[in-house]
C-alpha positions as CSV (number, residue, x, y, z in Angstrom):
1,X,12.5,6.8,-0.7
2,X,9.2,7.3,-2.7
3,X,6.9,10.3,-2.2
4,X,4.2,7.4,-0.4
5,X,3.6,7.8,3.0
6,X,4.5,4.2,4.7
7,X,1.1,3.5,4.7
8,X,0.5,4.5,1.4
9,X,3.5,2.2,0.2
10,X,2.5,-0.7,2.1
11,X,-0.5,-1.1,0.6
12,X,0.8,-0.1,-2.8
13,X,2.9,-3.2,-2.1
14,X,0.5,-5.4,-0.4
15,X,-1.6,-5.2,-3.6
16,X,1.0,-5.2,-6.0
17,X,1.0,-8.6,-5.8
18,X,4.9,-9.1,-5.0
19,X,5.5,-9.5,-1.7
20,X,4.0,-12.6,0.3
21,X,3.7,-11.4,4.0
22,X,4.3,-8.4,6.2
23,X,8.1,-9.4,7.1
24,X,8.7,-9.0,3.4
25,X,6.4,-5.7,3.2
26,X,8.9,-4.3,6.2
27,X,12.2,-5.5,4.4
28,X,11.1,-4.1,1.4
29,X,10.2,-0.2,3.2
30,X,13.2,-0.1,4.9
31,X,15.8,-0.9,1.5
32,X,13.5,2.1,-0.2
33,X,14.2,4.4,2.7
34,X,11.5,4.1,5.3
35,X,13.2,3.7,8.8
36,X,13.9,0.5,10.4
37,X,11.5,2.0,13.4
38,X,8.8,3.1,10.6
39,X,8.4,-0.3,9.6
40,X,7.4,-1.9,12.4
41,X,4.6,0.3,12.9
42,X,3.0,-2.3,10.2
43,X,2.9,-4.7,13.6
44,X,-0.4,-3.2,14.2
45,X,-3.0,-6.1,14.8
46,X,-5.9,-3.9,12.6
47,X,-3.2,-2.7,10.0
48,X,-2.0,-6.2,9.6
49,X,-5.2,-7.7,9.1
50,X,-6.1,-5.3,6.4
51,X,-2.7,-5.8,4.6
52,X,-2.6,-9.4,4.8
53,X,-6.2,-8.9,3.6
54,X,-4.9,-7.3,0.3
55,X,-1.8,-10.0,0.1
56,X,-4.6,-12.7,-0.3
57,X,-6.8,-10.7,-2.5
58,X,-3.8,-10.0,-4.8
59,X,-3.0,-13.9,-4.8
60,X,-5.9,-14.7,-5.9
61,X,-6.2,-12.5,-8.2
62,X,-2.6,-13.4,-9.8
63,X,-4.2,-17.1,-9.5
64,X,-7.4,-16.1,-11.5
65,X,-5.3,-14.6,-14.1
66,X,-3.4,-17.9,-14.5
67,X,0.2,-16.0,-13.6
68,X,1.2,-18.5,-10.2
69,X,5.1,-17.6,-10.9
C-alpha cells in the first residue's frame, strides 16, 4: 500500500490521467491495499464531483497533448 492517504491516492490517480471513472479509481485502491470499506468512501457526492472533475481535466489534457491512447 503506498504512504498516500486514500484521498491523497485518489486524486493522485484521478489526475494521473489513467483511470476513466471512480469504479476504476476504487478497484485500483483496493489491489494497492486500501480496504474494500475505504474505497467506497470515494461515493461521496462532493468528493466525487471533484474527482471526476480532475478525470475530465486530465482527459483533456491527454487530448491537448495529442496522446488519445
Amino acid at each position: 500500500m503506498s504512504n498516500q492517504s486514500l484521498l491523497e491516492r485518489a486524486f493522485a490517480l484521478a489526475e494521473s490521467g489513467t483511470v476513466q471513472n471512480i469504479a476504476e479509481i476504487r478497484s485500483r485502491l483496493v489491489k494497492e491495499g486500501y480496504t474494500r470499506w475505504e474505497a467506497r468512501q470515494l461515493k461521496a457526492r462532493t468528493l466525487s464531483k471533484q474527482l471526476l472533475g480532475k478525470i475530465a481535466a486530465a482527459k483533456r489534457n491527454r487530448n491537448w497533448l495529442g496522446d488519445v491512447g
